[in-house]
C-alpha positions in Angstrom: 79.7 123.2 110.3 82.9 125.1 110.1 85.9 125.4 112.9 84.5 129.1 113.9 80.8 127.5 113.6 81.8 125.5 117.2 82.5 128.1 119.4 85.3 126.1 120.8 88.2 124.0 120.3 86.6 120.5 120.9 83.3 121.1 118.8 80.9 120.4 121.4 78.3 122.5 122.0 78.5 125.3 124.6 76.2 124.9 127.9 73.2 127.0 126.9 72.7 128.4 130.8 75.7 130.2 131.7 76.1 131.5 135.1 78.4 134.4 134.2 76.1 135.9 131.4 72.7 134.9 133.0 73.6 135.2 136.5 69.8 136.4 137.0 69.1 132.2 136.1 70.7 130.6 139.2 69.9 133.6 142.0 68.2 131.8 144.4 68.3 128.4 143.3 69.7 126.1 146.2 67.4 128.1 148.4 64.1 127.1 146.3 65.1 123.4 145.4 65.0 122.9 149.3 61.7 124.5 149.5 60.3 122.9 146.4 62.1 119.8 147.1 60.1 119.5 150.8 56.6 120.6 148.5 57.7 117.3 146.7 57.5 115.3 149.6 54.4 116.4 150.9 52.7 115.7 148.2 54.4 112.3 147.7 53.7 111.7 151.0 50.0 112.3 151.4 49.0 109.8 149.1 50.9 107.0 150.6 49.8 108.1 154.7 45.8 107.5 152.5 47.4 104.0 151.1 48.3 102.9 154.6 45.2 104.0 156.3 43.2 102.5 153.9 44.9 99.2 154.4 44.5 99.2 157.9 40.6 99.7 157.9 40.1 97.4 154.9 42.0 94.9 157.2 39.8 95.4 159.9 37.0 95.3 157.6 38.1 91.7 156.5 39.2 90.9 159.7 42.9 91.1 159.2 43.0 89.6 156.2 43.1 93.0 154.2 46.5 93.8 156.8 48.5 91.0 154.1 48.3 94.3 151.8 51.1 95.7 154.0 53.7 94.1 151.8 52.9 96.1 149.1 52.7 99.3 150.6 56.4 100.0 150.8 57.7 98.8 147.0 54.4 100.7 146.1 55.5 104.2 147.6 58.6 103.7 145.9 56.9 103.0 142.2 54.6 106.2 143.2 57.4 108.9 144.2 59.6 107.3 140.4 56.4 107.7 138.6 56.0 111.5 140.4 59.1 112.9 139.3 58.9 111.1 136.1 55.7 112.1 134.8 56.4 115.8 136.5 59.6 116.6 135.1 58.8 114.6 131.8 55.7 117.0 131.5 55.0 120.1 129.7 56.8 122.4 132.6 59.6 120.6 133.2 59.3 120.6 137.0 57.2 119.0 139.7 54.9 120.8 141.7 57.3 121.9 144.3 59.4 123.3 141.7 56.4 125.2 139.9 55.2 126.2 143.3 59.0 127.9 143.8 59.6 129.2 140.3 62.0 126.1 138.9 62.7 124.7 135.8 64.9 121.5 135.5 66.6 121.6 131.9 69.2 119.8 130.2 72.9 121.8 130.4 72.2 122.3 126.4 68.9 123.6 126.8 66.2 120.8 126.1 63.2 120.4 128.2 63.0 117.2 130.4 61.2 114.0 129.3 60.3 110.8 131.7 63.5 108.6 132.1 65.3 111.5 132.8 63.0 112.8 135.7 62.6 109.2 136.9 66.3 108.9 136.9 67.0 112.0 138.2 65.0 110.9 141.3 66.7 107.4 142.2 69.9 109.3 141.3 69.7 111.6 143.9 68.1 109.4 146.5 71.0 107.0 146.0 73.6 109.9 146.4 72.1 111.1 149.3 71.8 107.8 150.5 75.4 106.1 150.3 77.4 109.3 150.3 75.5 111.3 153.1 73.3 114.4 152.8 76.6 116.7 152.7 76.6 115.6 149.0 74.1 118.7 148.3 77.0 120.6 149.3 78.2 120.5 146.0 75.8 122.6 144.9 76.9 125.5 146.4 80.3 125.4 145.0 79.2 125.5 141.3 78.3 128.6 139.2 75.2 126.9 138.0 74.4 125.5 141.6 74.1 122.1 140.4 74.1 119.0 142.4 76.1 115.4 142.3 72.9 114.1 140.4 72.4 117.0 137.7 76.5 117.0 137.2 75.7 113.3 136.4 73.1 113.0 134.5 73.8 116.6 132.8 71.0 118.7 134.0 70.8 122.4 135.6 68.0 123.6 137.7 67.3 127.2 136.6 64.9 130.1 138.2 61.8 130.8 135.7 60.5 133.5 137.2 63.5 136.1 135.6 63.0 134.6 132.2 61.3 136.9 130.2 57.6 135.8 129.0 56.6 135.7 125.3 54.3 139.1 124.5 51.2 138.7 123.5 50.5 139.7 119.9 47.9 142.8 119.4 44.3 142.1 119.4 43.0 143.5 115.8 39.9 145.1 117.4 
């Protein structure tokens, strides 16, 4: 590959989202991660509340003995919300259900779909962020052309809107 092959002086690729030719990809992005992120935790949620309850009647059940599951409930929910993102964002649609729900896509900055670690670590990532530096670490995302957070600065990710991008046309039907 050639000097003028690169695009730029260092020969790293170029992001493949920019926000000054594509501005139509980050309109409305902080605004739908909060929505799809609280989607997200609804539905990590539910599951867990039926975890708990069944605990607590299988404990009556076995009169309190069942109640010793409680332990397990906790590193459990954790395991379940890694697994969630994971499994979501490693999928075919590169988002979790919140994020399909609001029109989202998380890809990486050079235009590669998401796979497993990097959902599961984009998850813990932004938990710890939030976490040990406060929430006003989301601020960060509306400072950025490509309103990307701490955690997708970090691990190299951008969050784009998939409604504006254009869908593939159907071919004609030879009847």
């Amino acid at each position: 590959m050639s000097y003028s092959d690169q695009g730029n002086f260092g020969g790293a690729p170029q992001h493949a989202y920019d926000p000054y030719l594509q501005p139509e990809l980050f309109r409305g992005v902080a605004t739908r991660r909060v929505f799809a992120f609280l989607i997200d935790c609804i539905v990590i949620t539910v599951p867990i509340v039926l975890g708990y309850i069944f605990i607590f009647v299988f404990g009556i059940i076995t009169l309190t003995l069942g109640w010793m599951l409680f332990w397990l409930a906790w590193p459990a929910s954790v395991i379940w919300a890694i697994v969630y993102y994971g499994a979501c964002i490693g999928g075919p649609h590169s988002a979790t259900i919140g994020m399909r729900v609001m029109d989202l896509e998380l890809r990486t900055w050079y235009g590669a779909p998401g796979y497993f670690v990097l959902g599961a670590m984009h998850a813990v990532l932004f938990w710890v962020s939030v976490s040990f530096l406060t929430p006003f670490v989301v601020l960060v995302g509306l400072f950025n052309g490509r309103r990307r957070l701490l955690h997708d600065i970090v691990l190299g990710t951008v969050v784009i809107n998939n409604s504006v991008r254009s869908p593939v046309p159907q071919t004609a039907r030879p009847y």
